[in-house]
RONU-858482 format. One record per residue (C-alpha): residue number from 1; residue in three letters; x negated, y negated, z. Coordinates in nm, 2 decimals. Layout:
REM residues N
<r num="NUM" residu="ALA" xx="X" yy="Y" zz="Z"/>
...
This chain:
REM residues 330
<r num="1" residu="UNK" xx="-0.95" yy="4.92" zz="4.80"/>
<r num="2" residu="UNK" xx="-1.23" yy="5.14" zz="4.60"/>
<r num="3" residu="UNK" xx="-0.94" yy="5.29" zz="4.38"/>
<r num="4" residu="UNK" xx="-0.78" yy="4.92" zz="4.29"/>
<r num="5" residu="UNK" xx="-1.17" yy="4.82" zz="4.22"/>
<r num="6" residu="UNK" xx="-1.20" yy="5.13" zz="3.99"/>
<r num="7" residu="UNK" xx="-0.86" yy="5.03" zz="3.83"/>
<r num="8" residu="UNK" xx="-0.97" yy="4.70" zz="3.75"/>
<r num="9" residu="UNK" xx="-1.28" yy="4.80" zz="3.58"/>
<r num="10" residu="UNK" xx="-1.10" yy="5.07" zz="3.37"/>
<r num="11" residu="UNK" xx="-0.77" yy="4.87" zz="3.26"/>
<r num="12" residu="UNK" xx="-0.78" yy="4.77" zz="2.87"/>
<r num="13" residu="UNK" xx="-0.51" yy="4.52" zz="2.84"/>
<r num="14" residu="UNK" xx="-0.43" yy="4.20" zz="2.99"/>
<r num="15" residu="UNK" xx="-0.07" yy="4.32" zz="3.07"/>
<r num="16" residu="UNK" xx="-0.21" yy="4.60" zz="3.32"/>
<r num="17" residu="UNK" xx="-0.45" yy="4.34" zz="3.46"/>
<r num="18" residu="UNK" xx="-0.16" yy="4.05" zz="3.55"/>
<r num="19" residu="UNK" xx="0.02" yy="4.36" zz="3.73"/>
<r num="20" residu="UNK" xx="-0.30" yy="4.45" zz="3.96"/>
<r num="21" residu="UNK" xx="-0.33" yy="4.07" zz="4.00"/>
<r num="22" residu="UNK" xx="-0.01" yy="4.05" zz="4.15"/>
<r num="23" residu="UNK" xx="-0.01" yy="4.38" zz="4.35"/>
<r num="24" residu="UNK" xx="-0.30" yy="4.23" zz="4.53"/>
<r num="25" residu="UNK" xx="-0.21" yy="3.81" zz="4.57"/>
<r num="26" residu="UNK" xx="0.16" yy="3.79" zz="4.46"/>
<r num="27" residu="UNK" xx="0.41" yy="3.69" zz="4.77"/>
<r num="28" residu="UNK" xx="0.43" yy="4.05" zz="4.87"/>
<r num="29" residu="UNK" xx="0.10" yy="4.17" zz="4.76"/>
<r num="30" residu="UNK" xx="-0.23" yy="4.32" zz="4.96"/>
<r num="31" residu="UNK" xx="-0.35" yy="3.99" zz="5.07"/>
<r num="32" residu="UNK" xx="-0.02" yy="3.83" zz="5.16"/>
<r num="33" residu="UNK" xx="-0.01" yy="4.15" zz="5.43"/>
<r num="34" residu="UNK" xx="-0.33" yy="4.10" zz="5.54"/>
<r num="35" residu="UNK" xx="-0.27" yy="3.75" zz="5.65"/>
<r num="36" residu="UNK" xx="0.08" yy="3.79" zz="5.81"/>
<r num="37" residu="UNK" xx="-0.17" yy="4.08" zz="6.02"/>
<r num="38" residu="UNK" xx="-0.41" yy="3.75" zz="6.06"/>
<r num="39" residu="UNK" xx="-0.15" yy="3.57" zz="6.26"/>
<r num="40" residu="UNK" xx="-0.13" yy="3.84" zz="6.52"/>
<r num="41" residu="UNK" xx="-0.48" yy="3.90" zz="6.62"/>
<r num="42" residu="UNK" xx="-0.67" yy="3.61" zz="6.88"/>
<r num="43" residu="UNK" xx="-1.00" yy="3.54" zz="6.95"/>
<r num="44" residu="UNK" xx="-1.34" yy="3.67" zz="6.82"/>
<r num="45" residu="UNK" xx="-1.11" yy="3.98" zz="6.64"/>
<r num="46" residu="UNK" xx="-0.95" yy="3.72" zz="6.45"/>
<r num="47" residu="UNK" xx="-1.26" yy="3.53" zz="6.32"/>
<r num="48" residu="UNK" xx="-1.41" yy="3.82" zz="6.23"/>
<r num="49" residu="UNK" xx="-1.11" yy="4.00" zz="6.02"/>
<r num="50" residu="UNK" xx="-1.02" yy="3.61" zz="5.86"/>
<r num="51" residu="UNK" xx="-1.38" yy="3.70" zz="5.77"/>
<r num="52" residu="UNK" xx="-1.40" yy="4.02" zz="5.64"/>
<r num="53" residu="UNK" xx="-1.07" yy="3.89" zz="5.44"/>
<r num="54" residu="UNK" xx="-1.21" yy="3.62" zz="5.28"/>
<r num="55" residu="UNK" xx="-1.53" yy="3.77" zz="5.13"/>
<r num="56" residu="UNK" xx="-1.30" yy="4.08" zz="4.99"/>
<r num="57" residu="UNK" xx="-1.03" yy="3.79" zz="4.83"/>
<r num="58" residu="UNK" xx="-1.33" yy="3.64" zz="4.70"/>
<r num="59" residu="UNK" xx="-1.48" yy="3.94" zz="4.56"/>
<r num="60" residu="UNK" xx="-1.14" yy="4.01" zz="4.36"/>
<r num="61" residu="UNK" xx="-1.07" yy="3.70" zz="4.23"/>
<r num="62" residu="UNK" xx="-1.41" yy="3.73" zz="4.10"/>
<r num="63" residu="UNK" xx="-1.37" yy="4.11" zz="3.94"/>
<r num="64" residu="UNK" xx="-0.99" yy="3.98" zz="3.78"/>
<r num="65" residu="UNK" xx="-1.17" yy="3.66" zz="3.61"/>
<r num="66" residu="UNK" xx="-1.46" yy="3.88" zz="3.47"/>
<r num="67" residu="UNK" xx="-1.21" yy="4.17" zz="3.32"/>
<r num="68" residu="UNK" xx="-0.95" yy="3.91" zz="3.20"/>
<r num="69" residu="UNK" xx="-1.27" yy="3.74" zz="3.04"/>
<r num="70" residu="UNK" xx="-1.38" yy="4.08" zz="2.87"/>
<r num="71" residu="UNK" xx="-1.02" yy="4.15" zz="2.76"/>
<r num="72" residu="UNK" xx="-0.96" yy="3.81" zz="2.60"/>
<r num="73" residu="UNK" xx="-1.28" yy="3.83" zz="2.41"/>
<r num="74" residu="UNK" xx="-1.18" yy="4.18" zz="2.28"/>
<r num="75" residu="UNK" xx="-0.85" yy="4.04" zz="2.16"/>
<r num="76" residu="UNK" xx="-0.93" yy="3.73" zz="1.99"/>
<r num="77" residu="UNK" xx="-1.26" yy="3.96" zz="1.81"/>
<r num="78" residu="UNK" xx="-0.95" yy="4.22" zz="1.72"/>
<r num="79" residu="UNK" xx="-0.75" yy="3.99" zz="1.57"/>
<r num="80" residu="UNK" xx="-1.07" yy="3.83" zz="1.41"/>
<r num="81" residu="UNK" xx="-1.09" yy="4.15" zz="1.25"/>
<r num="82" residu="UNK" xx="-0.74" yy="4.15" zz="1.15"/>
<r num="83" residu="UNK" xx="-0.69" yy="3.86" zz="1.00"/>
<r num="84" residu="UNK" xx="-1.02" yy="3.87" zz="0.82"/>
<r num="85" residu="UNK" xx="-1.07" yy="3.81" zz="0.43"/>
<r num="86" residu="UNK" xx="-1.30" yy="4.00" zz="0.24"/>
<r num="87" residu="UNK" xx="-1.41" yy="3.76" zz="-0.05"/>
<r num="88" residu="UNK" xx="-1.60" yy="3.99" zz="-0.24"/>
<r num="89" residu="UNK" xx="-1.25" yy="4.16" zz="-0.30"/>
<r num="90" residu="UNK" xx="-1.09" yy="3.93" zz="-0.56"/>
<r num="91" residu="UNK" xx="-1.21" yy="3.78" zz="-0.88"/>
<r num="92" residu="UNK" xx="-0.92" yy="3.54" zz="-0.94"/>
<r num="93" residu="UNK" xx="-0.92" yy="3.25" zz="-1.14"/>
<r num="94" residu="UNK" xx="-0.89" yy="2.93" zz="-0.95"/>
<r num="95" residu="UNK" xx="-0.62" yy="2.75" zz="-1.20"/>
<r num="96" residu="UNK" xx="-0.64" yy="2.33" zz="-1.21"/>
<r num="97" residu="UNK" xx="-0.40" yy="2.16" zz="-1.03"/>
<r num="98" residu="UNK" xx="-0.16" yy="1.87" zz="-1.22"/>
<r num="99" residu="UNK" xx="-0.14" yy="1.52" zz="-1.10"/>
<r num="100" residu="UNK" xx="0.18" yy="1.39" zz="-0.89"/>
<r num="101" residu="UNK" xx="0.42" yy="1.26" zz="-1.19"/>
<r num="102" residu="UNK" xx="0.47" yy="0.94" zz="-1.05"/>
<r num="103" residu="UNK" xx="0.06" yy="0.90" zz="-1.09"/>
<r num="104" residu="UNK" xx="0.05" yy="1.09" zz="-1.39"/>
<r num="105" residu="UNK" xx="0.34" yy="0.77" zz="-1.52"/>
<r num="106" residu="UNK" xx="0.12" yy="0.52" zz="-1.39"/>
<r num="107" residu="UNK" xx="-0.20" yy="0.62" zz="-1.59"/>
<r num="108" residu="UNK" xx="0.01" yy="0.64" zz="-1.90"/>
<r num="109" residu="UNK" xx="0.14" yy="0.29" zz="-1.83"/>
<r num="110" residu="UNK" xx="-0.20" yy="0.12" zz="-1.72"/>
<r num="111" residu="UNK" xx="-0.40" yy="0.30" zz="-2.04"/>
<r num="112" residu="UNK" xx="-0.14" yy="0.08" zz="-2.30"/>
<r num="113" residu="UNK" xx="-0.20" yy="-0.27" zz="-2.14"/>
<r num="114" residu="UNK" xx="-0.58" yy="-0.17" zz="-2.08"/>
<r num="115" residu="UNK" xx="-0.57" yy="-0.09" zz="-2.47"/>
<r num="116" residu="UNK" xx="-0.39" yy="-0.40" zz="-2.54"/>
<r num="117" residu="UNK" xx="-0.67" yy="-0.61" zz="-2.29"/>
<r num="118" residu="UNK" xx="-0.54" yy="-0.66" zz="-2.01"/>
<r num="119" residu="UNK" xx="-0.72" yy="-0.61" zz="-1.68"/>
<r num="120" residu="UNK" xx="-0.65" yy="-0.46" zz="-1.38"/>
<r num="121" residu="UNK" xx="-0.65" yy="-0.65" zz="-1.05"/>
<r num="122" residu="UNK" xx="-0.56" yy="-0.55" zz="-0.69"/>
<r num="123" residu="UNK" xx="-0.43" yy="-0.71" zz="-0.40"/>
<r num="124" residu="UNK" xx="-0.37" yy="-0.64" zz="-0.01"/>
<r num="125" residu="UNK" xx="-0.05" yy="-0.42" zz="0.10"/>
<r num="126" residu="UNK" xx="-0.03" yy="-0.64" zz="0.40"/>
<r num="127" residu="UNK" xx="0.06" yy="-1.01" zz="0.24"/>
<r num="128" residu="UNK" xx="0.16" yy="-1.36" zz="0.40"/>
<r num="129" residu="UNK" xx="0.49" yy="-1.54" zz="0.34"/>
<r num="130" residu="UNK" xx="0.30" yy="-1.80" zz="0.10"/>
<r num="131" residu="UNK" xx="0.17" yy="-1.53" zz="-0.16"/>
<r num="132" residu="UNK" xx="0.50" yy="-1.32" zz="-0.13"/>
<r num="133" residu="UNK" xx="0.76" yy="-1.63" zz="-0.15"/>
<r num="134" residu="UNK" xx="0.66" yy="-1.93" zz="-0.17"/>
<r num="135" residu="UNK" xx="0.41" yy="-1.93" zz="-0.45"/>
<r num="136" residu="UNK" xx="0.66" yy="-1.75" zz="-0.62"/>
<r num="137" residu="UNK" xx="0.94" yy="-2.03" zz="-0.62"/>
<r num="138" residu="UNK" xx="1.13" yy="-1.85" zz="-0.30"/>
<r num="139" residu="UNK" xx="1.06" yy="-2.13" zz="-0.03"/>
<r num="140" residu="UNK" xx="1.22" yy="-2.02" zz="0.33"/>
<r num="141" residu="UNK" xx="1.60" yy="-1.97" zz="0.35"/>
<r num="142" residu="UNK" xx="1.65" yy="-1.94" zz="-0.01"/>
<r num="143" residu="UNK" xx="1.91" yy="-1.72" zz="-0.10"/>
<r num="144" residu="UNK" xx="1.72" yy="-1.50" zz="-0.33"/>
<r num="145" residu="UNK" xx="1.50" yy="-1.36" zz="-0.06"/>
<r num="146" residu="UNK" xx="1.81" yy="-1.13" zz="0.06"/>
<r num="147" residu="UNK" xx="1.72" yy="-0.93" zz="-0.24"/>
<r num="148" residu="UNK" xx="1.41" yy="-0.79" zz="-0.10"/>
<r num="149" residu="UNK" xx="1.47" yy="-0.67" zz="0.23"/>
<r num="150" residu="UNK" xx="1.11" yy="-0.71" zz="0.41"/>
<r num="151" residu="UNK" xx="0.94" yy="-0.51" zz="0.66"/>
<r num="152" residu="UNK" xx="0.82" yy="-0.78" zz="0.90"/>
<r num="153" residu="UNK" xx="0.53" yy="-0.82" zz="1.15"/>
<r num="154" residu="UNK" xx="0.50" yy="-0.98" zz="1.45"/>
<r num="155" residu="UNK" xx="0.28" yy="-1.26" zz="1.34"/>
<r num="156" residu="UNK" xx="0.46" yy="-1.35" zz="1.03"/>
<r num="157" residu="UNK" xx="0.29" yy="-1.13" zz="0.84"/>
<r num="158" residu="UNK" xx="0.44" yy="-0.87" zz="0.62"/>
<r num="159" residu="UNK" xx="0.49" yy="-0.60" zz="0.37"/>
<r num="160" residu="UNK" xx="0.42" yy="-0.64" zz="0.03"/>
<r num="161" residu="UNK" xx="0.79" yy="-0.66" zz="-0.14"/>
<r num="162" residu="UNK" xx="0.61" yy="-0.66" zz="-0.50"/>
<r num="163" residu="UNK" xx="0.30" yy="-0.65" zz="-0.64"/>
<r num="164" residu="UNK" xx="0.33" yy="-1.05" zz="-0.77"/>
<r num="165" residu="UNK" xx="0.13" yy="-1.18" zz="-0.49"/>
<r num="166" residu="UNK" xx="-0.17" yy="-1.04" zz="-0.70"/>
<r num="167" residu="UNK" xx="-0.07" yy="-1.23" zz="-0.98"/>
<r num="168" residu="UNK" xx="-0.05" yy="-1.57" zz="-0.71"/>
<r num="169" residu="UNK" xx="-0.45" yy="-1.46" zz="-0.59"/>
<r num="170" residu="UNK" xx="-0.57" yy="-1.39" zz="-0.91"/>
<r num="171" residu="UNK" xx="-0.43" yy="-1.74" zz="-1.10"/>
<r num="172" residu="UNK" xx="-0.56" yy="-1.91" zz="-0.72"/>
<r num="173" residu="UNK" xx="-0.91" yy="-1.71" zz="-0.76"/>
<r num="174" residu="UNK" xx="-0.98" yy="-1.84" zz="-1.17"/>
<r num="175" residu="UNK" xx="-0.86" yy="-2.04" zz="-1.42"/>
<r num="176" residu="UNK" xx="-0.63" yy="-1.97" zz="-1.72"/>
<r num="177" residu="UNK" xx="-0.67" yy="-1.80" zz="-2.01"/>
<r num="178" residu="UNK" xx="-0.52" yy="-1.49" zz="-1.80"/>
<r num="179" residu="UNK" xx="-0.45" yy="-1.11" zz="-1.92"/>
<r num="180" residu="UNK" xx="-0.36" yy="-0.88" zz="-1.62"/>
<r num="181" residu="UNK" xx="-0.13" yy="-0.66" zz="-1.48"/>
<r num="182" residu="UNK" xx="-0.11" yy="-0.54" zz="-1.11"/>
<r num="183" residu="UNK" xx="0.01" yy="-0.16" zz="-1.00"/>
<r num="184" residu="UNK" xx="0.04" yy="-0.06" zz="-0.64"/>
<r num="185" residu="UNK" xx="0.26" yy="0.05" zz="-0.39"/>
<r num="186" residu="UNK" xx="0.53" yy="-0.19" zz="-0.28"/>
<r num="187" residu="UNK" xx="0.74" yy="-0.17" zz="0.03"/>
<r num="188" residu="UNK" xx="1.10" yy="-0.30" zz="0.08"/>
<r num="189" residu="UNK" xx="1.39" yy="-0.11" zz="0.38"/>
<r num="190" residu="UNK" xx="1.58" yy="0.09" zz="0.18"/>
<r num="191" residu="UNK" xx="1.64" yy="0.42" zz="0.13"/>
<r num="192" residu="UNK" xx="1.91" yy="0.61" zz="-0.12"/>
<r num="193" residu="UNK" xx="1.91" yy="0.85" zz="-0.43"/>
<r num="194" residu="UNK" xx="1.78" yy="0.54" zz="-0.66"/>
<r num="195" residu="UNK" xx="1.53" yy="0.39" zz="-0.34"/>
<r num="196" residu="UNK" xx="1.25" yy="0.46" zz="-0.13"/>
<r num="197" residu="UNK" xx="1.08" yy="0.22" zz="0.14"/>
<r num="198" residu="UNK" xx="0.80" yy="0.25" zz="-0.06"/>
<r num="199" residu="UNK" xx="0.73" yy="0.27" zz="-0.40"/>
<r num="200" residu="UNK" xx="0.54" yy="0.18" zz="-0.72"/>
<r num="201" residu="UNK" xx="0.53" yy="-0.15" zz="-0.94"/>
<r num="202" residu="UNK" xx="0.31" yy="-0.22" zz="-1.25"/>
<r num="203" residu="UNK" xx="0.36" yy="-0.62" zz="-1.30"/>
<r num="204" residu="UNK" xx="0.16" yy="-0.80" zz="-1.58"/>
<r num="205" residu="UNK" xx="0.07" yy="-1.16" zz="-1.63"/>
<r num="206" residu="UNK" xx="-0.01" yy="-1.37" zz="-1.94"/>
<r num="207" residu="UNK" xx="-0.14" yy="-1.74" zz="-1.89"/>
<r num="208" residu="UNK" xx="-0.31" yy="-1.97" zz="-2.14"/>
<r num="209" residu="UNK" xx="-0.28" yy="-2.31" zz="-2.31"/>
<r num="210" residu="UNK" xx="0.08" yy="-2.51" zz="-2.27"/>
<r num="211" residu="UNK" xx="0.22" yy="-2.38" zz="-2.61"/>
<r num="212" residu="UNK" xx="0.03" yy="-2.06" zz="-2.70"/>
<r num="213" residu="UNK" xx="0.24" yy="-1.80" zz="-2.53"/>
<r num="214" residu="UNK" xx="0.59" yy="-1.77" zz="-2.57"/>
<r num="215" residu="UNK" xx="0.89" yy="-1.60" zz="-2.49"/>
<r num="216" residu="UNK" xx="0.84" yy="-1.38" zz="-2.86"/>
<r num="217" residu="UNK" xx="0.50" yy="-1.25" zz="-2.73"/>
<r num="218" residu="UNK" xx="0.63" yy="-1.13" zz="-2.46"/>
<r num="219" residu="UNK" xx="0.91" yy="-0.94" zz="-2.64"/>
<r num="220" residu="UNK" xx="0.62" yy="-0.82" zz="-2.91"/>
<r num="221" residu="UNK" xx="0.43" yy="-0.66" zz="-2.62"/>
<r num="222" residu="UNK" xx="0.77" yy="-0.51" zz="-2.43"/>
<r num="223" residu="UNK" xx="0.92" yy="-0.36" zz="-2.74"/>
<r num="224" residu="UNK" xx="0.57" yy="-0.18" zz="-2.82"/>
<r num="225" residu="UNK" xx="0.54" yy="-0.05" zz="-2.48"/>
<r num="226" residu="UNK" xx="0.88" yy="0.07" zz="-2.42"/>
<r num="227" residu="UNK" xx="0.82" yy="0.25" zz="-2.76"/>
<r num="228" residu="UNK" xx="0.47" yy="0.40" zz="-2.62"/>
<r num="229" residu="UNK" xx="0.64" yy="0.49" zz="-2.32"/>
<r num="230" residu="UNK" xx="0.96" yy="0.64" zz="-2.45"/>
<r num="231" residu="UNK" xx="0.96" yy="0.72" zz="-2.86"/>
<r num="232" residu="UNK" xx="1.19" yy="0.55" zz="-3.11"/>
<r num="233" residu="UNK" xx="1.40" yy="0.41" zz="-2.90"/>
<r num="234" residu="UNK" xx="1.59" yy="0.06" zz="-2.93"/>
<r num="235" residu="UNK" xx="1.52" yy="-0.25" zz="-2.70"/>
<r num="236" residu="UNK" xx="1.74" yy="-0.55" zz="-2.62"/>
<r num="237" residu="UNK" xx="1.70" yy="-0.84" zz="-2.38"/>
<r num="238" residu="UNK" xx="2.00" yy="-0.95" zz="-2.20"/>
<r num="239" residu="UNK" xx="1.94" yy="-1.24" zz="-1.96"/>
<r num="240" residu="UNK" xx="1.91" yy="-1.22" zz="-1.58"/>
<r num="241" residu="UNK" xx="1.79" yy="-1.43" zz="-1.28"/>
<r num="242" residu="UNK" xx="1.44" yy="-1.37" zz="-1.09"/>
<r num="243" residu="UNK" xx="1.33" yy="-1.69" zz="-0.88"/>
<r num="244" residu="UNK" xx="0.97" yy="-1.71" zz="-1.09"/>
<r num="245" residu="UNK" xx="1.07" yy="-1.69" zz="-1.46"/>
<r num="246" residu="UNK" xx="1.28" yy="-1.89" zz="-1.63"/>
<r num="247" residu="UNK" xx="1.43" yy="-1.80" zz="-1.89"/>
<r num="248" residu="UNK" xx="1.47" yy="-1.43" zz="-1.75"/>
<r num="249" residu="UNK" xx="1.56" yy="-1.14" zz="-1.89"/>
<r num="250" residu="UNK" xx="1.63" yy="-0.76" zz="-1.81"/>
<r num="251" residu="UNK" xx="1.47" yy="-0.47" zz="-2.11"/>
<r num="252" residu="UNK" xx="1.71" yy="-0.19" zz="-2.20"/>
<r num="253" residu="UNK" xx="1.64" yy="0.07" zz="-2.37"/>
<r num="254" residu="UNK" xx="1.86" yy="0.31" zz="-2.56"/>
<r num="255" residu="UNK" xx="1.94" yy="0.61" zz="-2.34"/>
<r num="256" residu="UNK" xx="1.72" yy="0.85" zz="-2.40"/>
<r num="257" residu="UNK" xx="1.96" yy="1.15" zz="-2.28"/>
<r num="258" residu="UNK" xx="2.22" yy="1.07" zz="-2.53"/>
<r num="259" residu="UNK" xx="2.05" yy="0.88" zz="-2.82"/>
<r num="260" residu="UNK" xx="2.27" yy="0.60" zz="-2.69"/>
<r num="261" residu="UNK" xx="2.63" yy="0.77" zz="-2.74"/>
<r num="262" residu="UNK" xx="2.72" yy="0.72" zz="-2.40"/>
<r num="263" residu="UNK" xx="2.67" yy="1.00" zz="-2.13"/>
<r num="264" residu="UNK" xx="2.65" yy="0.99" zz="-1.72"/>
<r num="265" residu="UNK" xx="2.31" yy="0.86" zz="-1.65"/>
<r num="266" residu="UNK" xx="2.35" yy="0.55" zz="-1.90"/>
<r num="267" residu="UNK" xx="2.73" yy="0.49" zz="-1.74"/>
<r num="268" residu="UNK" xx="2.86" yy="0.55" zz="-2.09"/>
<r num="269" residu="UNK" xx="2.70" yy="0.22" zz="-2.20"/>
<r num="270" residu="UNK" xx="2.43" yy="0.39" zz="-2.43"/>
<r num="271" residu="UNK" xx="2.15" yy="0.14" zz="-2.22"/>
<r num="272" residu="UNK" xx="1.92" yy="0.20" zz="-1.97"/>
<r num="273" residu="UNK" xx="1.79" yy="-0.08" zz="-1.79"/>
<r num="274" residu="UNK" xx="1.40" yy="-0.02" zz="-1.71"/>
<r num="275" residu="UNK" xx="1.22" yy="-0.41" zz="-1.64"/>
<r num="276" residu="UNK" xx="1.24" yy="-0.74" zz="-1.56"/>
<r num="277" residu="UNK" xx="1.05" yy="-1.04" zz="-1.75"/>
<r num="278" residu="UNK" xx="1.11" yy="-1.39" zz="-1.84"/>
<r num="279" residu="UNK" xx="0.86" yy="-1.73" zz="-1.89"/>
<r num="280" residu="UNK" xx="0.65" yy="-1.81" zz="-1.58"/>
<r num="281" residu="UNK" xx="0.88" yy="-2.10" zz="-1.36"/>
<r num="282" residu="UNK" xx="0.65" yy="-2.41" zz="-1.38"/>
<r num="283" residu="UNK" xx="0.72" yy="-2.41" zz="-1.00"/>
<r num="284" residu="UNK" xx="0.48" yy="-2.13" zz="-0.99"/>
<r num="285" residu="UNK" xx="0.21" yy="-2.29" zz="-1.17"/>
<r num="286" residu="UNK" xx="0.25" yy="-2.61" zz="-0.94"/>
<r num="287" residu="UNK" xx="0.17" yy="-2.38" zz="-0.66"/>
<r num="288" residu="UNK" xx="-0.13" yy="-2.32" zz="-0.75"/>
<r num="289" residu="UNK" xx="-0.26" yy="-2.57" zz="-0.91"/>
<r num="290" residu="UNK" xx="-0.24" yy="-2.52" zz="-1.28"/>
<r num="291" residu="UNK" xx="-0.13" yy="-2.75" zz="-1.53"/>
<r num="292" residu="UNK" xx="-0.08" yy="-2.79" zz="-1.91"/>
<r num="293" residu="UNK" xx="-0.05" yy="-2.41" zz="-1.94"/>
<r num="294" residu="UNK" xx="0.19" yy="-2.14" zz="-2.03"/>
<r num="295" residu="UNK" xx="0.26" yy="-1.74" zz="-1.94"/>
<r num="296" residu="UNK" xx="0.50" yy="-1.52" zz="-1.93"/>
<r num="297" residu="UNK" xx="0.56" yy="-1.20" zz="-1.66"/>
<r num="298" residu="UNK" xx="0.71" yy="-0.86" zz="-1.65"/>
<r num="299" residu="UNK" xx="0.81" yy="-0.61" zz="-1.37"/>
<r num="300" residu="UNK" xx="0.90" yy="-0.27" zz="-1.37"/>
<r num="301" residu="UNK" xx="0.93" yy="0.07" zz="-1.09"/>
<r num="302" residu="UNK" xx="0.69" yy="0.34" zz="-1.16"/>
<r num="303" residu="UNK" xx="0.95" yy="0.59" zz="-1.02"/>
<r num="304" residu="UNK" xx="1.19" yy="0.45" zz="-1.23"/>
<r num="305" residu="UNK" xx="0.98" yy="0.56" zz="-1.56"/>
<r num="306" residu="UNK" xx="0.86" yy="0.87" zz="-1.39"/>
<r num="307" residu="UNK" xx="1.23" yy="0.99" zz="-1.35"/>
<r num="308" residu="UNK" xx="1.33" yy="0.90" zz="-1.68"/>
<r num="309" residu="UNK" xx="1.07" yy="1.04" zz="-1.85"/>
<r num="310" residu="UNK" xx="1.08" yy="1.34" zz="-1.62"/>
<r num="311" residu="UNK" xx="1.45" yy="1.39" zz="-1.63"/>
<r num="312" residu="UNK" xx="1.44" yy="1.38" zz="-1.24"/>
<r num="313" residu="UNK" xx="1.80" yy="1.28" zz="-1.11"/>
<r num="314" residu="UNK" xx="1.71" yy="1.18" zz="-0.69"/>
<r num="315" residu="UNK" xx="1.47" yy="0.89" zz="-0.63"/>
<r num="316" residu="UNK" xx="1.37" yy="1.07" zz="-0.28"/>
<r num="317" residu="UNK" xx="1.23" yy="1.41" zz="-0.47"/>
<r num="318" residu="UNK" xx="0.92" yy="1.27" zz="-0.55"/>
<r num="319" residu="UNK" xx="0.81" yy="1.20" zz="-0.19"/>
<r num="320" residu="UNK" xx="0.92" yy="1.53" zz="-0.08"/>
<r num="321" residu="UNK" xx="0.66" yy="1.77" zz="-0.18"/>
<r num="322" residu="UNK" xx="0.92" yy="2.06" zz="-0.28"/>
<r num="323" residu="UNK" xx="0.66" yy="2.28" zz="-0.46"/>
<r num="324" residu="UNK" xx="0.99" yy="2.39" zz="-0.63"/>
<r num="325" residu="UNK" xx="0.99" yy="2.04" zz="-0.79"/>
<r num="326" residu="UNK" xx="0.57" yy="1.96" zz="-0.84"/>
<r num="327" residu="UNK" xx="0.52" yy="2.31" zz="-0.95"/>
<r num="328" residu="UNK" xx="0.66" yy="2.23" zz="-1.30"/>
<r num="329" residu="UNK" xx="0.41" yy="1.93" zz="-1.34"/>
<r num="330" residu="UNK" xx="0.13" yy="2.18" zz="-1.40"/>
């Protein structure tokens, strides 16, 4: 037993110590012999070898534990070493990162209403049917819900679906006159090469006096941002339906790809749709109290803008984090 002793002291990897361990307590080790001689012996003979056994089991275990200790610690300190940086090495220059494009398109878009006073105001991602619907002239079962598919919770709560409950606790919170627009993320269940579940909006809101804002402000402020946003491009209004607005309209702009010639991404039309708008529904301003005022509202993605601008073709690629993609945003 001296020389399996000695070998355990003088082994230097963990694979020559597993093999002693097992020469001496596997099933057909040392110790498994010694207690198949157990069973033979009777008496006073018997006590005294079960014994004698146990203390030198004992004694082994404890010499294994303390060289597997040892031989860990000189492993994990080798690989320490390998793995080891020296910093006084390198002298590189750390070069500045780039913001995410989809944030870099929402900066761009709050600095021009911030210029043109408007302020910004923020609301909770996790909303209530009133301030997401019904405020908004979409009581319960009305058909126009179905086109913002909701993420639900248990106790009627739910997703934001757009970033016009803001405009609901912000016109509920203080009286008109009102200059504001809301970005955030927004959340609806969908998911193809034009939609994520979640994404950005940037909605604005202009309330005052019954007869000082019109439909022809609105288009004032629209055709100046889409020109801030884009270049010289052309606008046009075509109308459209959105439960809270009426009139409504959609903003195109001339495709920017093809100087409005007609290519793919326009569908050959030589438009691009990019927002929503229209005068606020009066049904809105009944729900929360206002009277003998009038406003006007616009919508658009932030996505939407960043891929245009970007010339990114898939939706999904900005929520990816391909480096192959970001990497050109530096």
């Amino acid at each position: 037993m001296k020389e399996i002793e000695n070998a355990i002291v003088a082994c230097e990897s963990l694979g020559e110590l597993d093999k002693i361990r097992v020469s001496l307590f596997g099933k057909k080790g040392h110790f498994a012999a010694q207690f198949e001689a157990l069973k033979k012996l009777e008496g006073d003979a018997k006590k005294e070898f079960a014994q004698t056994l146990n203390v030198t089991k004992e004694k082994f275990l404890d010499l294994l534990n303390e060289k597997k200790s040892a031989l860990e610690a000189i492993m994990i300190e080798s690989e320490m070493k390998k793995s080891s940086v020296d910093v006084t090495l390198f002298n590189q220059e750390s070069s500045a990162g780039a913001l995410h494009p989809v944030m870099d398109t929402m900066d761009k878009i709050i600095e021009y209403f911030v210029s043109m006073n408007f302020s910004i105001e923020e609301g909770p991602l996790v909303e209530d049917d009133f301030h997401n619907f019904e405020a908004l002239n979409l009581p319960k079962y009305h058909p126009a819900r179905d086109m913002q598919d909701t993420f639900y919770f248990k106790d009627s709560m739910l997703l934001r679906t757009h970033t016009s409950p803001v405009q609901i606790r912000t016109m509920l919170k203080q009286s008109a006159p009102i200059r504001m627009i809301c970005p955030g993320a927004v959340f609806r269940r969908d998911f193809d090469i034009t939609h994520t579940p979640m994404f950005h909006q940037v909605e604005g809101l202009v309330v005052d006096k019954a007869g000082k804002v019109s439909f022809a402000h609105l288009k004032f402020i629209l055709e100046d941002f889409l020109k801030y946003m884009f270049g010289d491009v052309k606008v046009r209004f075509r109308p459209s339906f959105f439960p809270f607005t009426e009139p409504s309209a959609e903003a195109d702009i001339s495709c920017i790809f093809c100087k409005g010639e007609g290519c793919r991404v326009c569908s050959h039309t030589g438009w691009l749709e990019v927002l929503g708008c229209g005068v606020v529904d009066p049904n809105v301003f009944k729900a929360v109290g206002y009277k003998d005022v009038s406003g006007y509202a616009f919508g658009l993605g932030v996505e939407r803008f960043a891929m245009l601008l970007h010339q990114i073709p898939d939706l999904r690629s900005l929520f990816e984090g391909d480096l192959r993609l970001l990497e050109q945003f530096k």
